[in-house]
N, C-alpha and C positions, 0 to 999 in steps of 0.2 A: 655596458654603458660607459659613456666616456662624460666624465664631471669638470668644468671649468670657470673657475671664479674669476670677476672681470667689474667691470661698469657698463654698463647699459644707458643711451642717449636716445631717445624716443625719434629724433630727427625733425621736430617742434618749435623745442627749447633747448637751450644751450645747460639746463640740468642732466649732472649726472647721476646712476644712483647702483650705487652694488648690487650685483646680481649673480646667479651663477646659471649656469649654462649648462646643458645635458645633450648628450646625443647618443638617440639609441635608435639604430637601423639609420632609414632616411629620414628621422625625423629629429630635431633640433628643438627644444624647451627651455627658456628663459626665466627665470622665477627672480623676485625679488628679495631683499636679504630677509623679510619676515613669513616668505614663501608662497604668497600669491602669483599667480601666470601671469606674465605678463607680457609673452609671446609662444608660438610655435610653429614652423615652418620647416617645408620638404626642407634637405641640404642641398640639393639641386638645385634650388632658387636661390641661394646664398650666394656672394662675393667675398673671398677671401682675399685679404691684399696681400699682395706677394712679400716676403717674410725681407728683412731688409737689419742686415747683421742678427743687433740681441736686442732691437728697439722694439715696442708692444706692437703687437699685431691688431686688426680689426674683419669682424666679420661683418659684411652689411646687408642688411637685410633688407625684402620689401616693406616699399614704403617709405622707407629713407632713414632706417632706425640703426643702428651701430652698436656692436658687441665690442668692446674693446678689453682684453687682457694680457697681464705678461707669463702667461703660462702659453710659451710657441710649442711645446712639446707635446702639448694636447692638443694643440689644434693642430699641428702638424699630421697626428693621428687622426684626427678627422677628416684631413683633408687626404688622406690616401685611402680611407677605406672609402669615401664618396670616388676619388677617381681625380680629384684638381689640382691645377697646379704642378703639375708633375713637369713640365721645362724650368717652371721657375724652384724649385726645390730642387731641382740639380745643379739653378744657376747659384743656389747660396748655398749648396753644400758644398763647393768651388770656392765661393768666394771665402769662407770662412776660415779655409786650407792656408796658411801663408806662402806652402811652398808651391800653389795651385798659381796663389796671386803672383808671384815672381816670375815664374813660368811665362804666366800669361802678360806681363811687362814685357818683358823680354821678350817677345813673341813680334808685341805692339812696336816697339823698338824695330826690332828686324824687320817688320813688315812697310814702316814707314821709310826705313833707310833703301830695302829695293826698289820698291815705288818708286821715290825720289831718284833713285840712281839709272834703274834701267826703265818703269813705264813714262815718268815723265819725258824725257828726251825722245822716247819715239811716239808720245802725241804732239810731243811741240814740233815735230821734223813734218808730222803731218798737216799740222795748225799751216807751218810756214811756208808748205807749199800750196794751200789751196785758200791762204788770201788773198783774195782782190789787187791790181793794181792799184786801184786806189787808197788801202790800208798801206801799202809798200811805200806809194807816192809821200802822204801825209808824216809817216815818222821820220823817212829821210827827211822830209820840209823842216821837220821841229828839230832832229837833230842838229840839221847845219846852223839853226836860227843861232840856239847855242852856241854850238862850237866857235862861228864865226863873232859871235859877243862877248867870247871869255878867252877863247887859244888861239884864231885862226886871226891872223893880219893878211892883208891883200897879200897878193904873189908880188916879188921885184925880180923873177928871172925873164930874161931878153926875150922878148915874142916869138925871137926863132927858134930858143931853144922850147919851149913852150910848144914852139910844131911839130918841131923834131920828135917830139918825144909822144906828144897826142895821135901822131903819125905812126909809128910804130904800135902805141895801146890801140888803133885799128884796125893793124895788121894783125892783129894774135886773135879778134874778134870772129866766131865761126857765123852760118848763117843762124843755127840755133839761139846763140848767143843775143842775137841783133832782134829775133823775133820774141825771147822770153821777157826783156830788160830792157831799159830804158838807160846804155850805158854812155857814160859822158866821163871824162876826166877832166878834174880841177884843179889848180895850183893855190896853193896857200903860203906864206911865212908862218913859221911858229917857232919862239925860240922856245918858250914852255915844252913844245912836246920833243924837238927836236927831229933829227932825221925819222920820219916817217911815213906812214902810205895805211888808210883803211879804207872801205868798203861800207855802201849805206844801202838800205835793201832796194833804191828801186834800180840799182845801177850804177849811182854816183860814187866813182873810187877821187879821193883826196888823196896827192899829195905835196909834202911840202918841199918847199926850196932847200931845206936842209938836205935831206935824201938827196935831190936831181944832186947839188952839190958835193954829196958825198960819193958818189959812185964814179970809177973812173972810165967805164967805157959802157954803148947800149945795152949787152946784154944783161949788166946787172941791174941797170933800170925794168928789163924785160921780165928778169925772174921776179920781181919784187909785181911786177905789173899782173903777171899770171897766179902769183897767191891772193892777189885779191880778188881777180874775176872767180877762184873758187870759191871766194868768201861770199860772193852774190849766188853764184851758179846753188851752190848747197845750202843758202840763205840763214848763214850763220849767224846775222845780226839777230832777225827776228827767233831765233829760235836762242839765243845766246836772254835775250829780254824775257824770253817763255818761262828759261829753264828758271832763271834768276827772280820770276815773281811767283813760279811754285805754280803749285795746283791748283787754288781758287781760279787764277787768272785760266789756266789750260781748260776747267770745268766751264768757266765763261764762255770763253770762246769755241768751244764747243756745242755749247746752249745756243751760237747764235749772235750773242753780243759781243760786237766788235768795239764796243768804247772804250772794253779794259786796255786793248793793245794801245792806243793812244797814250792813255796815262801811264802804262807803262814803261813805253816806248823812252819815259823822261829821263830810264837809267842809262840809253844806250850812250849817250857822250859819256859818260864814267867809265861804262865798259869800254867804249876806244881810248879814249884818255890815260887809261890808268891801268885796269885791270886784264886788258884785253881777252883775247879769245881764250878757249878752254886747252887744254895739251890737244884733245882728241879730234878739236874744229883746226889747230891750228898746225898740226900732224897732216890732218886733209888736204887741208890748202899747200903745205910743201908739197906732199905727195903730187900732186897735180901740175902742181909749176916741175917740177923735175924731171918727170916722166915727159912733158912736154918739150923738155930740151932735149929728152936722151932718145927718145922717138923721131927727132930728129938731126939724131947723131950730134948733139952739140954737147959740150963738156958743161957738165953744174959748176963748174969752178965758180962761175961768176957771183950764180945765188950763196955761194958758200962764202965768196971775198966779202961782197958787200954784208952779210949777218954780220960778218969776224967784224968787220968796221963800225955797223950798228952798237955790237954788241960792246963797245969800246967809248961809245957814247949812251950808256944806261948805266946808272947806279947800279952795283952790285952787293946786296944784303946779306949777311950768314945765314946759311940752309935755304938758300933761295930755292935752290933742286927740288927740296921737299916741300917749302910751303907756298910758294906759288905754283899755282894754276898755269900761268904762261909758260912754257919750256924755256927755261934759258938756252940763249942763243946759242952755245959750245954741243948742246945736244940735239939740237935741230941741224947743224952745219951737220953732226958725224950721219944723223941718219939719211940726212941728202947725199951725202957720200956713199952709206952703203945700198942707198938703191941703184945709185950708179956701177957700185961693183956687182951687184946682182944681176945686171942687165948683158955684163961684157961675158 
């Protein structure tokens, strides 16, 4: 027989009253401290609450009446020779380990770091290709509202250069291209951002007078034109928004609800502005503009002059290599190089 002193609460009144407790076989007896019965029931019909650190335990009984004691070590034994309890008594025989608990941080740690690293990016790559034009449509709308309110001033290069140049972002356009997007080029001034060129998802590539100005012959206008149709094509904006609002938003829209991408959508001027693309989206979008000159026998020089001249007009910060996200420009130029020597 197994003995266990405790309080006893009839489930009534909010009185308690010392009692002790017996369990022999399946059968469980409550007496009070001067020894009258004042319960007994199968232990099969008992609820034992799961054991929680060194704090008192409670049995609850039918009826709504409550056993409470700090004696766990007997009820522990009650509760294995009935048979209960048995997941939870392995989950606090765990928790009570410290080097169980560390383990298992560390575990939680690792488990949220791959998530983050490798499952969210391949549900946002899927979020972002099978939303709606209309969801496409509406965050380019909000972005340009922005941009054009706080960086962008009208364009002032000469209308023919303006042809010149829309003329050729045409010609690099395939039938696929013209069928997925909704692609248009637009000219901006921005002394804030300076020589630039991005991509909005439903097609609209921006850019500004600074770039047309800085480049000195078509073809570097051309490579700069073809990383951005990649940046549509593999729909890095939206999935650049995904990655950066985390998994509530990827579980959202997942569910169904498309309102998160809207509010979301409110980072994408920051991310063009400032922080741009990821190394791994913006690695893509070379790869793609390169291949595309060197498949057609044309030299990268060009997409390499114009970075080197970019990259001349960007602040330059110590360990920028390592703590930005953007690749600096001197390691984009060498690996566009050596796809070009891998190809001869």
């Amino acid at each position: 027989m197994i003995e266990v002193r405790g309080t006893y609460f009839d489930g009534r009144s909010s009185a308690a009253r010392d009692a002790t407790l017996n369990c022999a076989g399946d059968m469980i007896t409550i007496r009070g401290e001067s020894g009258p019965l004042i319960h007994a029931v199968q232990v099969s019909r008992c609820y034992f609450d799961p054991p929680l650190g060194k704090t008192s335990r409670s049995i609850r009984l039918p009826g709504g009446a409550v056993f409470e004691t700090k004696d766990c070590d007997s009820l522990v034994s009650i509760e294995r020779s009935a048979g209960k309890n048995r997941a939870m008594r392995v989950v606090h025989y765990l928790e009570t380990r410290w080097k169980t608990v560390a383990l298992s941080l560390a575990g939680i740690v690792l488990f949220v770091w791959l998530f983050h690293t490798f499952a969210i990016p391949v549900l946002a790559k899927k979020i972002a290709f099978a939303l709606p034009p209309r969801v496409t449509q509406e965050v380019s709308n909000q972005t340009m509202r922005v941009l054009d309110g706080h960086l962008l001033k009208p364009s002032e290069l000469p209308a023919g250069r303006r042809a010149a140049v829309n003329k050729d972002f045409q010609g690099l356009l395939d039938d696929d291209d013209r069928s997925l997007h909704d692609y248009r080029l637009e000219f901006r001034k921005s002394p804030a951002m300076g020589p630039n060129a991005f991509a909005l998802p439903s097609g609209m590539i921006i850019m500004t007078d600074e770039l047309v100005n800085l480049s000195e012959n078509d073809a570097e206008i051309r490579g700069v034109l073809l990383h951005e149709i990649a940046h549509v094509r593999e729909r890095h904006a939206l999935r650049s928004v995904m990655q950066n609002a985390g998994i509530f938003l990827v579980i959202a829209t997942l569910a169904g609800d498309l309102s998160g991408i809207s509010s979301a959508a409110a980072s994408l001027p920051t991310i063009l502005a400032n922080a741009g693309y990821s190394r791994i989206f913006e690695r893509e979008a070379d790869r793609f503009a390169a291949l595309y000159f060197i498949r057609r026998g044309w030299s990268v020089k060009p997409m390499q002059d114009i970075l080197g001249r970019m990259a001349k007009n960007v602040p330059r910060l110590p360990g920028e290599a390592v703590l930005s996200t953007h690749p600096v420009m001197e390691e984009r130029i060498r690996e566009i190089g050596a796809l070009a020597e891998k190809d001869r």
